[in-house]
N, C-alpha and C positions, 0 to 999 in steps of 0.2 A: 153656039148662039151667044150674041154679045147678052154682059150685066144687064144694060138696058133693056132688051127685050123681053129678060127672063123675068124681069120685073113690070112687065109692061099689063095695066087690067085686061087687056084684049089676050095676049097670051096664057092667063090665069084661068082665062073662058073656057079658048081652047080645050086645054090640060083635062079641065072640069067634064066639059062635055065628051071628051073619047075617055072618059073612065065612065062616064053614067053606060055611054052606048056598050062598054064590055059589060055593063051587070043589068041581070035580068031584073033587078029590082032597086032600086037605085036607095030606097031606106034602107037597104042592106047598108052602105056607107052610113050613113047617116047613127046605125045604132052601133055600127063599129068603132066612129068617132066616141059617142056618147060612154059607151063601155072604157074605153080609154081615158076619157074623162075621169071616169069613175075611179077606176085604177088607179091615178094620179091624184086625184082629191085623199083615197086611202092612204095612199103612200104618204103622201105629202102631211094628212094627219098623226099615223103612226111617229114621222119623223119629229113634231112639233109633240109630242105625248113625250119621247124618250128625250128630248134636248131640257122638256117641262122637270122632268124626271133627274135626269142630272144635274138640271140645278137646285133641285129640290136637296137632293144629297150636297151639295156643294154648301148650300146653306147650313144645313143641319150639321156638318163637318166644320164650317169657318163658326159656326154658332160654339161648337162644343172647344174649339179651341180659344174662341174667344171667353169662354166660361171659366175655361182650366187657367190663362192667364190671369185673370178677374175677376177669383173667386167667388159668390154670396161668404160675407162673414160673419157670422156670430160669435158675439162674444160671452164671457162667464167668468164669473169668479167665486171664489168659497174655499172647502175645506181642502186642505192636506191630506187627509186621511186617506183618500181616496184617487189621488192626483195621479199613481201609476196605472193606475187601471183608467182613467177618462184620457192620457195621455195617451194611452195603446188606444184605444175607443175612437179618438177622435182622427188618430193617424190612420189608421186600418177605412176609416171611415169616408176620410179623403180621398183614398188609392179609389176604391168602389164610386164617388162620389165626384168628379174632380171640380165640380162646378159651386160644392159647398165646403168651405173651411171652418173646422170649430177655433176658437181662441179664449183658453184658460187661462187663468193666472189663479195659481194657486196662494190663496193670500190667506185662508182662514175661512171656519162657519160663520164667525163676527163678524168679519168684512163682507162676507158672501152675503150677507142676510141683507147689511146696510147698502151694499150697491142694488142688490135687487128692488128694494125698497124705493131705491133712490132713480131707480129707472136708468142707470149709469152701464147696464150691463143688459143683455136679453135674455141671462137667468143665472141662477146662481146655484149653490153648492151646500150644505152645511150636514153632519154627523147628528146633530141634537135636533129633532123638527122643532119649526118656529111654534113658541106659546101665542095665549088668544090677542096678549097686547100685541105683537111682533105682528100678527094676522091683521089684526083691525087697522094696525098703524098704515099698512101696506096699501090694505082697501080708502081708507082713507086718502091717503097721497096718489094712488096709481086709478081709483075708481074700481076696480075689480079684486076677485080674490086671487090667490097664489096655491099650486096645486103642488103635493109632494109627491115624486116617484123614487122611490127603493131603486136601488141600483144593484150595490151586494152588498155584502155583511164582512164588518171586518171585527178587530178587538183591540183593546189595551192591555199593554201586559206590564208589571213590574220588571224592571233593570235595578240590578244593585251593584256596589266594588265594594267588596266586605274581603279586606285583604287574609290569606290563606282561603279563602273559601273559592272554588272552581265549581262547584254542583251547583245544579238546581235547587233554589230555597221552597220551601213550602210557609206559603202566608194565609190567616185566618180572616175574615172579614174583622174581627174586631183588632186583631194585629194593622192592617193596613189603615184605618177609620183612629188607631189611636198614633198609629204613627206619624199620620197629616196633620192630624189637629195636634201634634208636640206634645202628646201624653206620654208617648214612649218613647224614650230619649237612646236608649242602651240597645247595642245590637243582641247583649245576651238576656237580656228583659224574659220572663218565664211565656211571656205572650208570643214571642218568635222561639224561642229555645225549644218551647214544649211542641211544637210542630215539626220540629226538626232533627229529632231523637239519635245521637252520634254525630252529629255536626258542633264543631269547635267553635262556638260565636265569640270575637272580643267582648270586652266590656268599654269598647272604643261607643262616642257620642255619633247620635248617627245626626248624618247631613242629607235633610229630605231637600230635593229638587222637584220642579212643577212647570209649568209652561208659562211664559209672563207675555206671551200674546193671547188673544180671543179664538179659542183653538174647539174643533169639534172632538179631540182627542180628550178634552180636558170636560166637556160635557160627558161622554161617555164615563168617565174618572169618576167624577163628580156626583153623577146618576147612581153610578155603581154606590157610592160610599151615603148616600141617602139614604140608600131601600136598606143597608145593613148597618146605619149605626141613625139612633133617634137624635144624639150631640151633635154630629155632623149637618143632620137634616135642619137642625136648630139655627146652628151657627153660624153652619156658611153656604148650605144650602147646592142648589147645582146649574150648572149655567157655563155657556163656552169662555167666560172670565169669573173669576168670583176673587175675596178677599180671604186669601191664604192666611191659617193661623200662624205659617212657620215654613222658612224654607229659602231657597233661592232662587230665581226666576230665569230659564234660559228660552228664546225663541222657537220657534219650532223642534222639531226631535232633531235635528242638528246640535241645535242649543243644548236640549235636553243630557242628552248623547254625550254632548261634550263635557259637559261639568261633571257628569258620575265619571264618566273614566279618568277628568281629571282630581277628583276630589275623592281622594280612601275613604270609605265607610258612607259610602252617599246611596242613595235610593231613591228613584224617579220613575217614571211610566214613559212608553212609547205607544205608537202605531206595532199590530203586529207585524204588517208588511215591512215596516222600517226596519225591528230586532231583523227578522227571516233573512233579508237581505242583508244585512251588515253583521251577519255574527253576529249579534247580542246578547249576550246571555240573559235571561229571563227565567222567572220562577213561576210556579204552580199556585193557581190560587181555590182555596176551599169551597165548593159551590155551595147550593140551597140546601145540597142531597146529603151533604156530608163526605164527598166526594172529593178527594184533592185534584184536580185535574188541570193541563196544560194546554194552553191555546195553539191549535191549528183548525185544518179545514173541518175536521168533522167535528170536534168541539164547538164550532162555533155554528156550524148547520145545526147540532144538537140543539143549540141553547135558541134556536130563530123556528124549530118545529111545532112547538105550542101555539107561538102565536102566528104563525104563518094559517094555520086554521082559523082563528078569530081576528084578522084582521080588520080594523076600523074602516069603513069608507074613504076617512081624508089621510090615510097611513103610518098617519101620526103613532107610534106607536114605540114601547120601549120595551128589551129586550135583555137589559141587565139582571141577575140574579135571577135568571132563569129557573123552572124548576126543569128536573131530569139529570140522572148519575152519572151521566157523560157532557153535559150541559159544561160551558165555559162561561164561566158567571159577569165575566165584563164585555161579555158581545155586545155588539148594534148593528142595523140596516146603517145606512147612510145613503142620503136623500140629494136628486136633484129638483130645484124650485123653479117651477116652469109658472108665467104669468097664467091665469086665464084665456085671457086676450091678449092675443097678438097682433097690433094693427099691420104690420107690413106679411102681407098674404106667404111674399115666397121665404120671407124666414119662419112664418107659423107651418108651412110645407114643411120645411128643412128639418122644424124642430119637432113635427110628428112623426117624420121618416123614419129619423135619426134613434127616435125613444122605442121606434116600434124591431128596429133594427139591434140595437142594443138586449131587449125581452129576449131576442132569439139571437143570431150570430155573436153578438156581443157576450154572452154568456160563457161563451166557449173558453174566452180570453181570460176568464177569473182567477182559477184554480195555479195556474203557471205563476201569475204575479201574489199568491198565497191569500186572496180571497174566497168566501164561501158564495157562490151562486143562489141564486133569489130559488126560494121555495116553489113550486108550481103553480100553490094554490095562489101568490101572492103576483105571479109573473098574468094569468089570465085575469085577474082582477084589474092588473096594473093596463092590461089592453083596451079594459073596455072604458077604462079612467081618459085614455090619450083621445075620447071623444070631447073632452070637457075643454079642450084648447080648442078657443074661436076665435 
């Protein structure tokens, strides 16, 4: 049969009417077309659900890659103290996270406190918590307050170069407190001598070293030599900079570091994490108890167990001179400074995630880089605090 007829209305008729005459019921076609329909409307929806579906994935996929590209960034700055440990913190953080980047600069508690202040940074850092002017100043300039979270606990310890001497020294509170304020000039002085019972001391001038930047190192220092001498708390009192009676000034424990080993007969302070990692030799210093003891992990969870039970609401709190006979007497927490308020929603996200994340997996990271891990009592208080960021 030609194109044209097969396409012809009258032929279409035909067709139509010797199929009705084979069926005894002609709606029989009729619900067969319809069911076909039906078939076809499914399918055809099924098919527009999984194409829906794949680009749903496709989005969420080009989304996540465009995130890892084009990080969220937050920034911070503050203390040294604690820089190995937020440096692992923040890269472990990433890997899990690819769509948030942290960015530290490790510049100091002083600095950390001042950019925070200064709204220059989206939170900051510092080993000493900010006092009430430092608080009010904050609320004043930014409109809200500024919350403190414990991170971990680290310590100060004394470094000395007292040529022939290779051991560990033993220092008294009033030995250390006289030897900053320049009372005790002589390494064989009976105030070191007498602690040190068969150790050779010269009668060489000792050269006290200190930090000449605004250091959280130098608050814990400083803290410590308050609560044990009344002349110190007098004079120069304690603070991440103060006005040294005596000494020379180097920059961070690099600085630090570097003048005692250049300079015979010198005595200066570090980060413990800094001695640990660089060989440093370090001395033992006398606690509350009576106790001569040397700073590591458990000494310094020792000396954070007291007040890990009475901790303050705002965390503020200090940990030097500790009481307990295994207590390492120049411990501290050290603190990250999170605004209140944070106006931009997905950094206030990032930076609850990030804190709630740190209490738990972060913790694990402590102990390898030679810090002491947050008490428990202090880590559940610390969760129900990361409600206060809005």
């Amino acid at each position: 049969m030609e194109k044209e007829q097969l396409n012809h209305p009258a032929h279409t008729f035909l067709i139509f009417n010797r199929l009705t005459r084979r069926c005894n019921n002609p709606v029989t076609i009729r619900s067969q077309s319809e069911e076909y329909l039906d078939k076809f409307r499914i399918r055809r929806e099924k098919n527009l659900m999984k194409q829906f579906a794949v680009l749903a994935v496709g989005i969420l996929v080009l989304g996540a890659i465009i995130g890892a590209q084009n990080p969220l960034l937050i920034n911070g700055a503050g203390a040294t103290f604690p820089y190995p440990i937020y440096s692992k913190w923040f890269d472990e953080y990433h890997k899990k996270n690819a769509s948030i980047q942290f960015n530290y600069q490790s510049v100091g508690s002083g600095a950390g406190i001042k950019q925070t202040t200064e709204g220059t940074v989206d939170f900051g850092a510092t080993d000493g918590p900010m006092n009430d002017d430092q608080l009010k100043a904050f609320r004043d300039k930014r409109g809200s307050g500024i919350l403190h979270f414990p991170t971990v606990l680290g310590a100060a310890v004394p470094t000395y170069n007292v040529p022939g001497v290779s051991g560990a020294l033993n220092f008294t509170p009033d030995a250390l407190a006289g030897i900053f304020l320049g009372k005790i000039t002589k390494w064989n002085d009976p105030a070191i001598t007498g602690a040190n019972k068969g150790v050779s001391l010269p009668a060489n001038d000792i050269v006290v070293v200190h930090r000449s930047d605004g250091s959280g190192t130098t608050y814990i220092w400083t803290d410590y030599l308050s609560k044990v001498s009344d002349e110190w708390k007098s004079k120069v009192s304690k603070g991440t900079s103060v006005n040294w009676p005596v000494g020379l000034g180097g920059k961070g424990n690099e600085g630090v570091t570097g003048l005692v080993k250049q300079t015979p007969n010198s005595i200066g302070y570090v980060e413990l994490i800094y001695a640990a990692q660089n060989n440093i030799p370090y001395g033992t210093v006398k606690n509350s108890s009576g106790s001569f003891v040397k700073a590591d992990l458990a000494s310094v969870s020792a000396a954070a167990a007291g007040a890990a039970k009475d901790m303050p609401e705002d965390f503020r709190v200090s940990i030097t001179n500790a009481p307990g006979k295994t207590a390492y007497p120049i411990s501290s927490f050290t603190w990250l400074l999170i605004p209140e308020k944070i106006q931009d929603a997905g950094k206030r996200d990032a930076v609850k995630g990030f804190l709630k994340w740190m209490l738990a997996d972060g913790q694990n990271y402590a102990e390898a880089l030679s810090y002491a891990k947050l008490p428990k009592e202090v880590i559940e208080k610390e969760k129900k605090a990361i409600n206060g960021i809005q």
